[in-house]
N, C-alpha and C positions, 0 to 999 in steps of 0.2 A: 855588091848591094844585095840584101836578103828582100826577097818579095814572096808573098803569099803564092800558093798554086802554081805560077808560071815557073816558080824558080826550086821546087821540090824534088827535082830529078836526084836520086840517088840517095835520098833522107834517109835514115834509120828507123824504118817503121814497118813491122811485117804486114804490109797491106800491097795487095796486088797490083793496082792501078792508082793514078792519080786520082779518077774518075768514084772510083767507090769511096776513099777519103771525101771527095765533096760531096759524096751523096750523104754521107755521114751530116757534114758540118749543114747540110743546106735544110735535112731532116732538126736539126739542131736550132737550125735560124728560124725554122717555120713554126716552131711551138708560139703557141698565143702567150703564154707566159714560161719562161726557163727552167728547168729543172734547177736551184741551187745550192751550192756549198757555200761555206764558212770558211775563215780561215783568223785565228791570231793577227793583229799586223804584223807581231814580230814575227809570226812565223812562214809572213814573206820575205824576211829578209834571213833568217837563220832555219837550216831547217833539220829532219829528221835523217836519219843515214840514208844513202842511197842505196846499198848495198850492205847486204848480212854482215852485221861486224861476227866475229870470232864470238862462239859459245860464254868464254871464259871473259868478255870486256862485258864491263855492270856499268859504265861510265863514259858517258860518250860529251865532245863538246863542239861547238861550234858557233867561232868569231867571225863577224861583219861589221863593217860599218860602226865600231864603238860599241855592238853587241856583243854578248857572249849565251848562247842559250846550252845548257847542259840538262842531258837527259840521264837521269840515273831511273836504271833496270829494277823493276820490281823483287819480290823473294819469292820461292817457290817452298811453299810451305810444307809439300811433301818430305822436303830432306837440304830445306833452309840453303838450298843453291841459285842460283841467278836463273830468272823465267826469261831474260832476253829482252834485249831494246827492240822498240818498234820501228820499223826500217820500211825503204822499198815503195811500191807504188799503190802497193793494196792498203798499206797502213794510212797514204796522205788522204785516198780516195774513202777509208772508213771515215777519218776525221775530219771529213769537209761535208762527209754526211750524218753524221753526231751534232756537229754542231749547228749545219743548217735546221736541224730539228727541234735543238733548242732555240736559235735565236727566232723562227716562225713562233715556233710553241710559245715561248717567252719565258719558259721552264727548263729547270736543271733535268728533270726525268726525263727519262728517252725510250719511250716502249718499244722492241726491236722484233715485235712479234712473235709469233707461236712459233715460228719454223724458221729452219734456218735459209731456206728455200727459197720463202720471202722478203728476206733481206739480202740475199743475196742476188733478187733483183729490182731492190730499191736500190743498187750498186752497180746496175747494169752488165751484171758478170752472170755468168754459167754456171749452172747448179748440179753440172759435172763437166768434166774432161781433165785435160790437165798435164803433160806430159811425167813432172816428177810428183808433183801434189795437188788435188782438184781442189779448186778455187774455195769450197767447202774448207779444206783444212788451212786453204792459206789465208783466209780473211779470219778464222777463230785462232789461228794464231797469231793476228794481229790485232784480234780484241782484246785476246787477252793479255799481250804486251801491254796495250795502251792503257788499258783500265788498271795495272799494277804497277808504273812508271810516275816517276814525278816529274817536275820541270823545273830550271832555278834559270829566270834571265838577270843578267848582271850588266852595267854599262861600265864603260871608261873611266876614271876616274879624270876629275877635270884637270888641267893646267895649270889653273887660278889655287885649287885646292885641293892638291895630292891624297888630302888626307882624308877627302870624302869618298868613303864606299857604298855604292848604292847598287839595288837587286832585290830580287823579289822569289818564294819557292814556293811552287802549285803543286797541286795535286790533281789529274783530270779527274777521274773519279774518287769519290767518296764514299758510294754502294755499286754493284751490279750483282744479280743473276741473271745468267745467262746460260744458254744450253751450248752444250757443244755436240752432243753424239747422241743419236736416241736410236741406234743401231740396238742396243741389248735389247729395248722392248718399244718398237715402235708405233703401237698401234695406245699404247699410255696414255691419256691427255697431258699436257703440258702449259703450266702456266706460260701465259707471256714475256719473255724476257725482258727486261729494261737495265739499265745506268744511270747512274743520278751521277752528272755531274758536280764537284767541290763546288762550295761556294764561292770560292775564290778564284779558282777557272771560270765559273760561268758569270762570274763579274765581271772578269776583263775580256771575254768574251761577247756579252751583247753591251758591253762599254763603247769598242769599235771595231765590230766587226767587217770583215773584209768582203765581200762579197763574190762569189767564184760564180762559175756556169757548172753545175755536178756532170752534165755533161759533155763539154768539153775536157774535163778532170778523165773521163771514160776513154774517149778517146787516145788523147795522151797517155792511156795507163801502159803504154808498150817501156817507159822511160820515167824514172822519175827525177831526170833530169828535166824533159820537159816539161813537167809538171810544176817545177820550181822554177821553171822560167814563167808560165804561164802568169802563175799565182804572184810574181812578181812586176810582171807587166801589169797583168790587171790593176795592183794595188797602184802603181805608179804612173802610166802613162794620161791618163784622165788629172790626174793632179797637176801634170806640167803646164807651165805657163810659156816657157821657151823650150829651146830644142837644148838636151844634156848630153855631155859627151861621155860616157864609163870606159875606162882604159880596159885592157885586156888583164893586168894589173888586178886591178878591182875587181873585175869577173873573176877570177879566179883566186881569189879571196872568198868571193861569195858562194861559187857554185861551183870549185875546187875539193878534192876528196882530202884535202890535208891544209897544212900550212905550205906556201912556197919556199922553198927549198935557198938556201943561202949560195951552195957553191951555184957559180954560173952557169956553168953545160948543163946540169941538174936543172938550175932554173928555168933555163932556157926550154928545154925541155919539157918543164912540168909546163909551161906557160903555151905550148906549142900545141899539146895535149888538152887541156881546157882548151882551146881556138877553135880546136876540130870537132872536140865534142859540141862544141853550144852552136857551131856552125852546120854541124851534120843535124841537130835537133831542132833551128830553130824557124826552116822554113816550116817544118809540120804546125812549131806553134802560132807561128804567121797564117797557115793555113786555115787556124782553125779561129783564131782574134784576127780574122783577116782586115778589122778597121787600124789595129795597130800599125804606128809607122816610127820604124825601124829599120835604120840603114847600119850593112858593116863596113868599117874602115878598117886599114890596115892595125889602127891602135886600139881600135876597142869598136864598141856601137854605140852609136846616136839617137839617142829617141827625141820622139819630138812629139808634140799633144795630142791626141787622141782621144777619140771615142770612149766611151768604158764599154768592155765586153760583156757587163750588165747592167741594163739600162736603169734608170732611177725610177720608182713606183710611178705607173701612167706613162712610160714615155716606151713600153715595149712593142707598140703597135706601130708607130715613126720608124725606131731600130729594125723591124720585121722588114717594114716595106722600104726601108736604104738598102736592105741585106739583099733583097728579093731582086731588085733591080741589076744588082752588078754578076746575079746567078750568069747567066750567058755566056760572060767576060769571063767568067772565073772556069765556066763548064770549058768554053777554047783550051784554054789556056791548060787546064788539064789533059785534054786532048793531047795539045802540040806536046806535052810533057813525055806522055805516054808512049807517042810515036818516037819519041826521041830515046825514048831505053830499047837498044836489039832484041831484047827478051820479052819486051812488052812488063817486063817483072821489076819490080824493088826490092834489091834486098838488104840486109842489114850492112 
């Protein structure tokens, strides 16, 4: 059984203690109103790459559930080559704050300010360090991915009638300036940056939008595996009326780096590998949507109806003080966690 806090010994999240994760999620519960992100529906159920595809892939896709969402790479008009799919954890965490801006605003424009400095801590990220690229290089190169990428969702074609093709192809953006380096002469004035998003992105975008925590999104950015758990849970568990069972099967379908694999040992394996990952990642998301209830079986996981981990307009002040009350239980319970690793440490 996966539980929140109590049961996060050994997670995959470079954070020291139990105890500084809750301080995180408890700082997180205590805002009077949420920091939030956006999200596509579909783009909880289908999502961006987890991991850097290859330089030379323009084309990326990924099936769920009757979906199919494919991301085709922008051009690099320097020398008409591939600028690269948007990927990773920086990318989900730009585009759940794009769009929160638009669906607040009510507007395709998205002013992203004078500095890059400033958006990078309406991002909740560091405006230096960085071991191979400071968070600076790595969130403008995932602007500029997303603002030159299109989208194409396609569903199943039905049973009844083979011969209906149905899908749709966006475009996020439409316009953007934006800055990226103002190293040559920085002391310049520099207009504001902004992105208008397509009109047909920001249709189906405040059509029904998804609603996230941006900061919880922060947290999770160690993974954008759990990110895509998160943003999954959120959109679904408040919807359930009964408890749902998802096979291990179906996970790994969804939140799998491929298709499953035919030969058996192969299978077996690929399926062995999704278990461990969503099992290493999902006490932190438990941790963090700690109303979510979510048990693992040996065949997959249970959900079962739940809170939303963003309350409905008026109802944040009830959500605050449920959350406030179970602080203690949840403070133990990290505690006991904490004594129980030799190291006192977690590591990856």
């Amino acid at each position: 059984m996966i539980r929140a806090c109590a049961s996060v010994v050994g997670m995959a999240r470079p954070k020291s203690t139990q105890l500084s994760l809750l301080d995180e999620v408890v700082a997180m519960d205590s805002r009077e109103f949420p920091l939030l992100g956006y999200s596509l529906s579909e783009m909880t159920l289908a999502y961006l790459p987890k991991r850097r595809p290859r330089d030379t892939t323009r084309v990326y896709s990924h099936q769920n559930a009757g979906l199919t969402l494919t991301v085709t790479a922008g051009t690099d008009t320097a020398d008409g080559g591939n600028i690269g799919l948007p990927y990773g954890p920086k990318a989900r965490l730009v585009i759940a704050k794009l769009n929160a801006v638009a669906v607040i605003n009510k507007s395709p424009t998205i002013p992203l300010g004078a500095s890059m400095n400033g958006f990078l801590s309406s991002l909740g990220l560091a405006t230096s360090g960085g071991k191979k690229m400071s968070p600076r290089a790595l969130v403008g190169e995932q602007v500029r991915r997303l603002v030159r990428c299109s989208l194409e969702f396609t569903w199943d074609k039905e049973k009844k009638n083979p011969d209906r093709d149905r899908g749709g192809a966006i475009r996020i953006a439409k316009y953007w300036d934006v800055w990226w380096d103002r190293s040559d002469n920085p002391t310049h004035p520099v207009d504001e940056s902004v992105i208008v998003l397509s009109d047909d992105y920001f249709q189906a975008l405040v059509g029904n939008p998804v609603p996230l925590n941006l900061e919880a999104l922060q947290i999770l950015g160690h993974s954008a595996l759990a990110m895509d758990l998160y943003a999954w849970l959120s959109s679904r568990l408040w919807r359930l009326q009964h408890p749902v069972h998802v096979t291990w099967p179906m996970l790994a379908v969804q939140f799998g780096t491929g298709p499953i694999p035919d030969d058996p040992r192969k299978r077996s394996r690929y399926l062995y590998d999704v278990k461990r990952d969503i099992e290493d990642q999902m006490p932190t998301v438990l941790a963090v949507y700690h109303e979510a209830k979510v048990d693992s079986t040996p065949d997959g996981l249970l959900l079962k109806p739940s809170s939303p981990h963003v309350p409905p307009r008026g109802g944040h002040g009830l959500a605050r003080a449920r959350r406030q009350t179970t602080v203690p239980a949840r403070r133990f319970a990290a505690q006991v966690a904490d004594r129980a690793q030799p190291s006192n440490t977690i590591t990856a």
